[in-house]
KELODREN-392410 format. One record per residue (C-alpha): residue number from 0; residue in three letters; x, y, z. Coordinates in steps of 0.5 Angstrom, whole numbers, plus 2048, in hexadecimal, padded with zeros to 3 digits. Example, Ala and Ser with C-alpha at 12.3 -4.5 7.8 and 13.67 -1.06 7.14 Angstrom:
// KELODREN-392410
NODE seq type  xx  yy  zz
NODE   0  ala 819 7F7 810
NODE   1  ser 81B 7FE 80E
// end
This chain:
// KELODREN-392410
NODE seq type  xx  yy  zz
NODE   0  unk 800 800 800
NODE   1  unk 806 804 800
NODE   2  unk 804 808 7F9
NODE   3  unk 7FE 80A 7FC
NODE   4  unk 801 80E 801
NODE   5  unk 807 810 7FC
NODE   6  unk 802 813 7F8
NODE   7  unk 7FF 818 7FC
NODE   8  unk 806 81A 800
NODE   9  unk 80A 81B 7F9
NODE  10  unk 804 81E 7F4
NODE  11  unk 7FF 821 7F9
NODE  12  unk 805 826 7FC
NODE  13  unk 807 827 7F6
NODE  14  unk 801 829 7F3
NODE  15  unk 801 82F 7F8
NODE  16  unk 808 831 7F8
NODE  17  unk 809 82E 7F0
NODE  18  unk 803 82D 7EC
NODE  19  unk 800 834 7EE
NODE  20  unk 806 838 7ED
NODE  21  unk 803 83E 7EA
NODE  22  unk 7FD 83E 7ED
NODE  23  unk 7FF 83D 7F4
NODE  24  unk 805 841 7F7
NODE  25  unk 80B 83C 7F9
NODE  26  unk 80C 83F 800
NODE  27  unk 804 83F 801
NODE  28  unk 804 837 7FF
NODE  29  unk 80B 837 804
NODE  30  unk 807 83A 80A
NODE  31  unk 800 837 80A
NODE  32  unk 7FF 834 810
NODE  33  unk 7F8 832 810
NODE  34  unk 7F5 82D 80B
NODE  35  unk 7EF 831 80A
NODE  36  unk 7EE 837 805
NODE  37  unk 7EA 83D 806
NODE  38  unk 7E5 841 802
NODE  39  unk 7E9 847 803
NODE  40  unk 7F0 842 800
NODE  41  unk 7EC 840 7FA
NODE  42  unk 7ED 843 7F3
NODE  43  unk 7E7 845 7F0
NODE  44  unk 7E5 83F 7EA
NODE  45  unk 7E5 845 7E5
NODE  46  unk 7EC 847 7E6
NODE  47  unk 7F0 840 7E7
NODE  48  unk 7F2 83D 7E0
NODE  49  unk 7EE 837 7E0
NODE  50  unk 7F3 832 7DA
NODE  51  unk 7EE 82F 7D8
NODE  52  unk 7EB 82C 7DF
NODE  53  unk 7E3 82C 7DF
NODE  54  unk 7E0 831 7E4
NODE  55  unk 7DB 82D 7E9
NODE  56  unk 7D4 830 7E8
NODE  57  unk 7D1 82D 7EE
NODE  58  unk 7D7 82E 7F4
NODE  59  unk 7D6 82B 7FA
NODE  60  unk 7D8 82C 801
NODE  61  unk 7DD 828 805
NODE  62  unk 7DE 82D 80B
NODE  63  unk 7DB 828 810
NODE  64  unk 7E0 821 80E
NODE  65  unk 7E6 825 80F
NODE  66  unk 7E6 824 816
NODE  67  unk 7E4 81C 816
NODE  68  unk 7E5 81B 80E
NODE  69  unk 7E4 813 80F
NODE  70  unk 7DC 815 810
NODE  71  unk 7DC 816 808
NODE  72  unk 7DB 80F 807
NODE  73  unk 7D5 80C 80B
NODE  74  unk 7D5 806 80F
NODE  75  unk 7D0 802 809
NODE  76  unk 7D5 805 804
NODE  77  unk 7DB 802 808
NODE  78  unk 7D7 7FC 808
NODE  79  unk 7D6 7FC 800
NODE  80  unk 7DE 7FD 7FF
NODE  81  unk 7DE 7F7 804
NODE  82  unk 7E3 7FB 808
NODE  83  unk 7E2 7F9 810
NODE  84  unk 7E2 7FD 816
NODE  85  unk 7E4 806 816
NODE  86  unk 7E9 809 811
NODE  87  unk 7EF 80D 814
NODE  88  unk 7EF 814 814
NODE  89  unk 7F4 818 813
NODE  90  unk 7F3 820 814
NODE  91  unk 7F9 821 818
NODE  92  unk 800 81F 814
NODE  93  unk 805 823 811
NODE  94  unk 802 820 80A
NODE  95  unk 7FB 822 80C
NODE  96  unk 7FC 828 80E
NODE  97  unk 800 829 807
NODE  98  unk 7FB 826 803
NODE  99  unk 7F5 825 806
NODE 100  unk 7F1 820 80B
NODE 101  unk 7F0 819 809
NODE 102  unk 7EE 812 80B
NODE 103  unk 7F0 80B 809
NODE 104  unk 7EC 805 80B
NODE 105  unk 7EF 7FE 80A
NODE 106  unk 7ED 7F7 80A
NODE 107  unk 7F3 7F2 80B
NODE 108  unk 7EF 7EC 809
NODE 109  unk 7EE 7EF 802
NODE 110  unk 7F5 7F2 801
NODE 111  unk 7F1 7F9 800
NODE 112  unk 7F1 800 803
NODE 113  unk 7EE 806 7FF
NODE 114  unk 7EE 80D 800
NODE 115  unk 7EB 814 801
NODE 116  unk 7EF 81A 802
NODE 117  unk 7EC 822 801
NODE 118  unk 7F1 825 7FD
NODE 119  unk 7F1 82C 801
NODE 120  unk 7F8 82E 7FE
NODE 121  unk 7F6 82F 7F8
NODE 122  unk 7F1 835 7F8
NODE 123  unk 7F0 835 7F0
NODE 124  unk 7EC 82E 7F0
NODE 125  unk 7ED 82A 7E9
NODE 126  unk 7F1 82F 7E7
NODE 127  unk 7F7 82E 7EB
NODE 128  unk 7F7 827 7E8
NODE 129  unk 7F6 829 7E1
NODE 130  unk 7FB 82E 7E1
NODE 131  unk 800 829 7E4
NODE 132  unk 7FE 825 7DE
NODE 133  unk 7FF 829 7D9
NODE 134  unk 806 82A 7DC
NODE 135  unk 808 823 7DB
NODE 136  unk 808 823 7E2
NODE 137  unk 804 81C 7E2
NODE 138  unk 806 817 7DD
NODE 139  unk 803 810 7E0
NODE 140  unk 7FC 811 7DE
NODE 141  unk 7F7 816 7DC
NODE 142  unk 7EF 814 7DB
NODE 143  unk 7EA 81A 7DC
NODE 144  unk 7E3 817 7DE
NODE 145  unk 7DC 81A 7E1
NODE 146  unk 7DA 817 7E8
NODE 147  unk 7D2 818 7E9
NODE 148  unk 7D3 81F 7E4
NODE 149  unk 7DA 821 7E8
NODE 150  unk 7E1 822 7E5
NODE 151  unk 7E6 81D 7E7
NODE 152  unk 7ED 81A 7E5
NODE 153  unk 7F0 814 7E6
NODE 154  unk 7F7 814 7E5
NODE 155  unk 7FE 814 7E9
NODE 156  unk 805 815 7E7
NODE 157  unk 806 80D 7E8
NODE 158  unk 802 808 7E3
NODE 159  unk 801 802 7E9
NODE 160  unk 7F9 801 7E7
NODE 161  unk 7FB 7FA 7E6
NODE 162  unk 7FE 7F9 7ED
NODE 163  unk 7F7 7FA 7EE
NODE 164  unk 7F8 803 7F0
NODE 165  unk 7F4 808 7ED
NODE 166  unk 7F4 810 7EF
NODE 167  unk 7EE 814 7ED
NODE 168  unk 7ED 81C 7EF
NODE 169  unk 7E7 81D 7EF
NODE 170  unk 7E4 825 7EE
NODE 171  unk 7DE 827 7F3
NODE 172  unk 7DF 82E 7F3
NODE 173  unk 7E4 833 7EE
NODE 174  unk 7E8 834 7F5
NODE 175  unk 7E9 82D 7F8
NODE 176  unk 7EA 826 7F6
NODE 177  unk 7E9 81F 7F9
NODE 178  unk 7EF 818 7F7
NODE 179  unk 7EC 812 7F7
NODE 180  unk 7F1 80D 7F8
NODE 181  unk 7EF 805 7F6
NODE 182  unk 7F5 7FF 7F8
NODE 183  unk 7F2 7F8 7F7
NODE 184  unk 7F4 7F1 7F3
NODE 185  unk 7EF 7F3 7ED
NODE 186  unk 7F4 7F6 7E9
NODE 187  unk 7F1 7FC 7E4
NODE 188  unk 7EB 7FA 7E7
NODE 189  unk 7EC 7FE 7ED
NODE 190  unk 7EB 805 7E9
NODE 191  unk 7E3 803 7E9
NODE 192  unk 7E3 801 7F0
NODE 193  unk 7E6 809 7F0
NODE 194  unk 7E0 80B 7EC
NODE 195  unk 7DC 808 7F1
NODE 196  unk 7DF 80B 7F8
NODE 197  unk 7DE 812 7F5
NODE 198  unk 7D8 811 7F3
NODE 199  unk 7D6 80F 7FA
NODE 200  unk 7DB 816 7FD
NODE 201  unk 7D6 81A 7F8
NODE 202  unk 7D0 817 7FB
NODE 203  unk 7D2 818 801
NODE 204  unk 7D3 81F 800
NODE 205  unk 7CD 820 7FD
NODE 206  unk 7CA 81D 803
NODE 207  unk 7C8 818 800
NODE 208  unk 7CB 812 805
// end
């Protein structure tokens, strides 16, 4: 499970102090201390470039996860995805208060674990990945995709989908993005299970549990 973990230390910083340079200013990546962004730090969409990267026409709100981001999936949905018993939440590391407050929950039985982690790091949403895309900056993989009408991306800089890990960020609003992370023994097919944990996120945001 180690690449699971890699991705959001190496890529997810580096989309705040790399991926945005430009757009957020090096020194303020540096100093953030605090994984939630602010009304008054987000651009406004129509002055930020977006590269191409769809704008979310229904913005959800995810204020009340990033204390306890394991509540973002439901006891049922766990269920769904066979994983047993609570995820583990990190809201309080150096990586978290860099990138963003995640979850993972594992079942060791099954050999697999998944993700979600609020990308608060990268005030520009979608945009922030698709400019690091444009930069050359992701050459694993790159596939645009909707999910339940919002703009998502799977990619990663590494093609390990055959090792069963698939990466997916998935816009919920033009300032915030969510990964979804995916490793089991399915190979390629861990990409659908991706499809469906971020389906499940959307449903719970619309509070739809």
């Amino acid at each position: 499970m180690a690449r699971m973990v890699d991705r959001r230390q190496r890529s997810l910083p580096g989309a705040c102090c790399v991926l945005t340079a430009g757009l957020l200013a090096f020194t303020g990546c540096a100093e953030k201390t605090q994984g939630t962004a602010t009304a008054a730090t987000q651009p406004s969409t129509s002055t930020v470039e977006r590269h191409g990267a769809p704008s979310v026409r229904q913005p959800l709100d995810v204020t009340r996860f990033l204390p306890q981001p394991c509540t973002i999936l439901a006891a049922a949905q766990l269920r769904k995805l066979d994983l047993p018993g609570p995820g583990v939440p990190d809201t309080d590391s150096r990586n978290a208060k860099a990138v963003g407050p995640s979850c993972t929950w594992r079942n060791s039985g099954a050999a697999s674990s998944l993700g979600v982690t609020f990308v608060t790091a990268n005030t520009n949403g979608l945009a922030d990945r698709y400019r690091a895309h444009a930069a050359g900056l992701i050459p694993g993989y790159w596939l645009e995709t909707t999910v339940d009408g919002y703009p998502a991306v799977y990619n990663d800089d590494l093609d390990d989908r055959a090792r069963g890990l698939c990466m997916m960020d998935l816009g919920v609003s033009d300032h915030l993005t969510m990964l979804v992370d995916v490793q089991d023994r399915s190979g390629e097919k861990s990409c659908d299970r991706v499809a469906v944990i971020a389906s499940m996120v959307i449903s719970t945001l619309r509070g739809q549990k």
